[in-house]
VOTILUM-606461 format. One record per residue (C-alpha): residue in one letter; x, y, z. Coordinates in steps of 0.05 Angstrom, whole numbers, padded with zeros to 5 digits, always signed. Each point is the difference from the previous one (the first is absolute). Example, Ala and Ser with C-alpha at 12.3 -4.5 7.8 and 13.67 -1.06 7.14 Angstrom:
a+00246-00090+00156;s+00027+00069-00013;
***
This chain:
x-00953+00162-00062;x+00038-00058-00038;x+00038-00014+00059;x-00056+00000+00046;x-00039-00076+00001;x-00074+00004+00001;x-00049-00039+00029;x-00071+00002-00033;x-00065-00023+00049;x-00014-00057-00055;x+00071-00031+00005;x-00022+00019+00082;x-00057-00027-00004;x+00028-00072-00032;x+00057+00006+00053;x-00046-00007+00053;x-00049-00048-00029;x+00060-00049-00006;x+00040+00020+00062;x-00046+00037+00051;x+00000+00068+00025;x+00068-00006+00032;x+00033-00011-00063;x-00034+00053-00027;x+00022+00043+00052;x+00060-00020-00006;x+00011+00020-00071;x-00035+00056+00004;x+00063+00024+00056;x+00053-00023-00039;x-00035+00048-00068;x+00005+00062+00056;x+00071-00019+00020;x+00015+00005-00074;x-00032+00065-00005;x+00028+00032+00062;x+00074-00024+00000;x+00021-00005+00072;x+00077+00018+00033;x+00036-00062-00013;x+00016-00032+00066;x+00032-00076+00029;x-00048-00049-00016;x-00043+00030-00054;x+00008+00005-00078;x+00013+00052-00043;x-00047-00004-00071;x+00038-00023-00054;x-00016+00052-00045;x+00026+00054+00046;x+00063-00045-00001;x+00014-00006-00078;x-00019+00082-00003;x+00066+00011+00058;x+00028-00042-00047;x-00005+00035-00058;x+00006+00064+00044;x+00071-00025+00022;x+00026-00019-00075;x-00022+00057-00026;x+00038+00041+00053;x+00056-00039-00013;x-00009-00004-00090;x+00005+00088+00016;x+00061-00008+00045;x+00037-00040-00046;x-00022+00043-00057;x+00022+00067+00038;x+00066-00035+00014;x+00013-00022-00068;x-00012+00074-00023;x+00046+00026+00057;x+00064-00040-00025;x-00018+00012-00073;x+00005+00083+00020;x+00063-00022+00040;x+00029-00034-00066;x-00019+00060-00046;x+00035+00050+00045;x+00061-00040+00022;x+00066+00005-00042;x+00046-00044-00020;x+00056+00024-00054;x+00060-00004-00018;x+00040+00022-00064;x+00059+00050-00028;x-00022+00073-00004;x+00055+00044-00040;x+00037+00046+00045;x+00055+00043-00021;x+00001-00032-00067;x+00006-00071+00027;x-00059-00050+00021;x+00001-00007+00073;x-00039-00064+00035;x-00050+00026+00052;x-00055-00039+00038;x-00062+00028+00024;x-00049-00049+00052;x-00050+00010+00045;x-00077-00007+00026;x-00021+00056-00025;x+00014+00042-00055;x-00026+00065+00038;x+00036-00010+00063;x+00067+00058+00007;x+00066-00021-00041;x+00066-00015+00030;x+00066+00004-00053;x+00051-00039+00034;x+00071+00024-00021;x+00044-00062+00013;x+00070-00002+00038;x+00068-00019-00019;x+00008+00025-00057;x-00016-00058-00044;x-00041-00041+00056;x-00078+00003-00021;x-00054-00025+00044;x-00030-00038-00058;x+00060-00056+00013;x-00040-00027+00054;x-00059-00046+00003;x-00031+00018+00067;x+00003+00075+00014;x-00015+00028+00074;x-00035+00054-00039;x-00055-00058-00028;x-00051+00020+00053;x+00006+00071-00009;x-00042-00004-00076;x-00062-00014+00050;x+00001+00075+00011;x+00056+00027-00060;x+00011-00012-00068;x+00069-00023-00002;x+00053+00022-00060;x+00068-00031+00001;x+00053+00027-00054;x+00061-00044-00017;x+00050+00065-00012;x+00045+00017-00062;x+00060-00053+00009;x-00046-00045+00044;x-00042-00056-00003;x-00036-00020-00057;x-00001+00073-00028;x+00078-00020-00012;x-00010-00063-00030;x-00049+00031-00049;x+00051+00050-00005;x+00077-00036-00004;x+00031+00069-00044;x-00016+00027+00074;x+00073-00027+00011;x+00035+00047-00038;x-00029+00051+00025;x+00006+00043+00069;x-00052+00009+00048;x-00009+00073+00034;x-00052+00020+00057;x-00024+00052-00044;x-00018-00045-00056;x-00032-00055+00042;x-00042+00056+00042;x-00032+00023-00066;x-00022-00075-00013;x-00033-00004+00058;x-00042+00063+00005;x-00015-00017-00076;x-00025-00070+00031;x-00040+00039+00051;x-00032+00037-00051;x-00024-00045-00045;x-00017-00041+00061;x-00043+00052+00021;x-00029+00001-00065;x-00012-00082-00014;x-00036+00000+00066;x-00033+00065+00001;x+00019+00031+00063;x+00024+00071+00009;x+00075-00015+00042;x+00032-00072+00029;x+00036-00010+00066;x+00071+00004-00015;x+00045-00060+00042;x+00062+00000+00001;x+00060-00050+00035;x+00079+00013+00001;x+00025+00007-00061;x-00077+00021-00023;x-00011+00051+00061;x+00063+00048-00041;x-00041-00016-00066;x-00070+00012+00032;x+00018+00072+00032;x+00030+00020-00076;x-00070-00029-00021;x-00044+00051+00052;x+00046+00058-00015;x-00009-00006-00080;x-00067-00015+00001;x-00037+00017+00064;x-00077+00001-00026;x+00011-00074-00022;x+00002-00026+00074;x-00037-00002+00062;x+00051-00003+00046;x+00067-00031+00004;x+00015-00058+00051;x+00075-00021+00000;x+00041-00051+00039;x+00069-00015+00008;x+00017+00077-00023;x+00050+00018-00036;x+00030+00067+00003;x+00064+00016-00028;x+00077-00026-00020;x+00041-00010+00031;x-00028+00022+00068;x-00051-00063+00000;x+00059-00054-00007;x+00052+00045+00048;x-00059-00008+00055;x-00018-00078-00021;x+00079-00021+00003;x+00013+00040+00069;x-00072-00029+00030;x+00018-00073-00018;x+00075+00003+00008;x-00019+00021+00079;x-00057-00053+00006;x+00049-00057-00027;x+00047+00023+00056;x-00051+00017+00061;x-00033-00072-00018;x+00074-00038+00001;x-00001-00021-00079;x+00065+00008-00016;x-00002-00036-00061;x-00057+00048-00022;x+00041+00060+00027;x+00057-00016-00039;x-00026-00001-00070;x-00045+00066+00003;x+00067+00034+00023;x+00044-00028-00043;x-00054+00035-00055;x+00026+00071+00033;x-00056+00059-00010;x-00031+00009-00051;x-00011+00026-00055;x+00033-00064-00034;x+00028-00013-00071;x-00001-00074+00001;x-00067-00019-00023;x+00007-00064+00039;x+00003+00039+00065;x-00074+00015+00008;x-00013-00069-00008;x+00038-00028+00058;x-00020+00060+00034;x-00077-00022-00010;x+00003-00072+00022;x+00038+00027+00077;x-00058+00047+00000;x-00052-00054-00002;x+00044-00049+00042;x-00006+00047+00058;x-00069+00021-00020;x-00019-00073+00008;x+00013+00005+00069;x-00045+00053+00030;x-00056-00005-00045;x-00063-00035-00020;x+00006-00051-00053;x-00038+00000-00064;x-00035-00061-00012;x+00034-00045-00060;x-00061-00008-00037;x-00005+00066-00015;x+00069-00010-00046;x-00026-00058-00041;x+00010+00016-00072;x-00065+00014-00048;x-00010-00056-00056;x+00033+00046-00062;x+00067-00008+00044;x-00011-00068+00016;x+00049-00020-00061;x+00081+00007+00006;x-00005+00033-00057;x-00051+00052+00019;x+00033+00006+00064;x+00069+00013-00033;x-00038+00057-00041;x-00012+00030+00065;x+00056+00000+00027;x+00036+00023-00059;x-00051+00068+00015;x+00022-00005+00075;x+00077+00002-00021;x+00000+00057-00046;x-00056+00043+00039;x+00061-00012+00059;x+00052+00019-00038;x-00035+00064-00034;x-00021+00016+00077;x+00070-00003+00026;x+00042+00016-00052;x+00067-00038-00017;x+00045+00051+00024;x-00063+00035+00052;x-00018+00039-00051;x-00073-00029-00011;x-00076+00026+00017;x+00023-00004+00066;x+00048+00057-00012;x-00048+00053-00025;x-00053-00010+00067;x-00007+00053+00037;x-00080+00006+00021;x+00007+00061+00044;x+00024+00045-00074;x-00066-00009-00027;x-00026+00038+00050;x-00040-00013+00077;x-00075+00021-00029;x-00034-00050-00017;x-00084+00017-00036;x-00022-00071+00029;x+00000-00030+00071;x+00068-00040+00017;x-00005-00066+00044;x+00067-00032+00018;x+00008-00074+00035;x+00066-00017+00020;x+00027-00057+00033;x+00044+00020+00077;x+00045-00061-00024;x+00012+00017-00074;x+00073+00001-00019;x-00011+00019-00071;x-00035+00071+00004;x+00009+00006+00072;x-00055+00039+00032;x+00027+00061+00034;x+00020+00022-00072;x-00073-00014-00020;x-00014+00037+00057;x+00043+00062-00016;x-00039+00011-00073;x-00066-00014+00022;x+00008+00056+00056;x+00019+00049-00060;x-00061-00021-00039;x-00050+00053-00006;x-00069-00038-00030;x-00078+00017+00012;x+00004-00067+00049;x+00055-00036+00023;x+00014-00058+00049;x+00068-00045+00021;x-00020-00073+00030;x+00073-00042+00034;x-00006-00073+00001;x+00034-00038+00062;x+00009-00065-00035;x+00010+00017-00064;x+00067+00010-00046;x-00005+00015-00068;x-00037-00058-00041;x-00073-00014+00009;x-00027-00037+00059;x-00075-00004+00027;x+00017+00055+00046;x+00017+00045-00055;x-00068-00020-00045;x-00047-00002+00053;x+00034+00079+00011;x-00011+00012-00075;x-00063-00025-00007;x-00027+00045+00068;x+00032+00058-00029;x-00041-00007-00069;x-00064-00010+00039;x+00014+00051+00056;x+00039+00058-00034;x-00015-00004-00072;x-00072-00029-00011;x-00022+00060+00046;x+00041+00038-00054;x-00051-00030-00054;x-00065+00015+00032;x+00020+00077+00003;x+00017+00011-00070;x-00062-00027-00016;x-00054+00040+00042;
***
């Protein structure tokens, strides 16, 4: 073998003519050593050949690990998905953004709050570390966001439920289309739990299941039960200040459009006081806002989305909700998450419609430290629902 040294008897021979027979001996030891490769142990030496081949051995190992790597995050790029763009909906061009690890994993349609407040405002989403295991699709609404900037005629125009419901389960179908995948999770919050349940009624097969929070049901009974809720917990908790401006609103319904403002900020100054903050990062604006004027576009949606909402004489979208007229059977499983502390769509009315709801599964989860806006509590709820309740959901359809 080439790695083997040899000792001929002439080169022996010469040895031991010029060094005696010890010498000989000697080298003659050392060639068998080299042969027979002994245990490395303290004290003796390890051939250098054997050396440069663990070597080798160990780069090579280490060339194939890098290699494998290097193929693993070029998969990873080729599946992940990052876009964003307007897609026309009900005759308008509508900004949606789509992100996440991997193009294959299930789909989650967000359908944003306020009206007029759309999660793509916001740099640093809670929802970022979901697109490890979802693909993520956030919709700025007609009237909201940059779908209303792209969009200013929107102005002139009024918003219904009806009209904005058909935008998104076109979305959701050409969602389901771009990304090849048979239904989406529909996800709905306040103002976008009443728009996600018209959603699953008009188009059932487009949605795995529907997970809502910060239900709302119906007009007027949500604000009657809001006003009454917070007008006691001003007074039980001594806030007279607080007290006195939610009853000098009186009951509602309302005809001064201004009245569900000042209504909303007592909410969330008593709210503030039993629950779990939401860290202030998560409300730092994304770059395309960065600008005043950008930001002023924004708001401009924010105003009029209000206004349409409420109504300048309570005659808005508001008006015309009434969840439990479409019916209590729902074709897809119904997950509600309410906050014990929310002041807004107070949770024994939640509570009420969920316990009508007839659906093949159907579950109600009451958070202690949580009012109406989003706080870890609430995510880390959301997120275990998705993986617990609707994942499971997945995995069925498909055997």
């Amino acid at each position: 073998m080439r790695n083997s040294p040899r000792v001929h008897l002439a080169s022996c021979r010469a040895f031991f003519l010029a060094s005696g027979l010890a010498s000989c001996l000697a080298l003659l030891s050392v060639t068998a050593s080299a042969r027979s490769p002994q245990p490395v142990g303290p004290g003796s030496i390890e051939c250098p050949q054997a050396q440069k081949e663990q070597k080798e051995q160990k780069e090579q190992k280490e060339q194939k690990e890098q290699k494998e790597q290097k193929e693993h995050n070029a998969q990873k790029n080729r599946r992940s998905i990052d876009e964003e763009g307007f897609v026309k909906l009900g005759g308008i061009e509508q900004w949606v953004t789509i992100k996440g690890d991997d193009c294959a994993n299930p789909v989650i349609l967000f359908v944003h709050g306020g009206p007029g407040n759309p999660n793509t405002v916001f740099a640093a989403l809670p929802y970022t570390a979901w697109e490890k295991d979802f693909t993520l699709v956030q919709w700025d609404q007609r009237g909201a966001g940059r779908t209303f900037t792209r969009n200013p005629a929107t102005a002139q125009s009024s918003l219904s439920i009806e009209r904005m419901a058909q935008d998104g389960t076109e979305l959701a179908s050409w969602v389901a289309a771009h990304l090849k995948t048979d239904k989406v999770i529909l996800f709905g919050g306040s103002w976008g739990s009443a728009l996600s349940v018209h959603m699953a009624k008009a188009r059932p097969e487009l949605f795995v299941a529907y997970v809502g929070t910060g239900q709302l049901v119906a007009h007027p009974e949500n604000g009657i039960a809001a006003w009454r809720k917070a007008l006691a917990q001003a007074r039980a908790g001594g806030d007279t200040q607080t007290a006195d401006a939610i009853a000098a609103l009186g009951e509602p319904p309302w005809t001064n459009p201004r009245n569900a403002g000042i209504f909303t900020r007592a909410a969330r100054t008593l709210e503030a006081k039993t629950t779990m903050p939401a860290p202030k990062a998560w409300w730092g604006l994304a770059t395309f806002y960065a600008t005043p004027e950008m930001l002023a576009h924004y708001e401009a949606g924010e105003d009029y989305s209000w206004i349409q909402f409420v109504g300048m004489k309570g005659n808005g979208m508001q008006s015309t909700l009434d969840l439990p007229k479409l019916g209590f059977d729902f074709k897809i499983p119904v997950f509600l998450i309410q906050g014990e502390k929310d002041l807004t769509t107070v949770p024994e009315v939640a509570r009420r419609y969920f316990d009508a709801i007839r659906a093949p599964a159907k579950a109600f989860f009451l958070l202690p430290n949580t009012g109406h806006g989003p706080n870890p509590e609430m995510i880390d709820m959301q997120f275990t629902v998705l993986k617990t309740r609707v994942l499971p959901l997945l995995a069925h359809q498909e055997k």
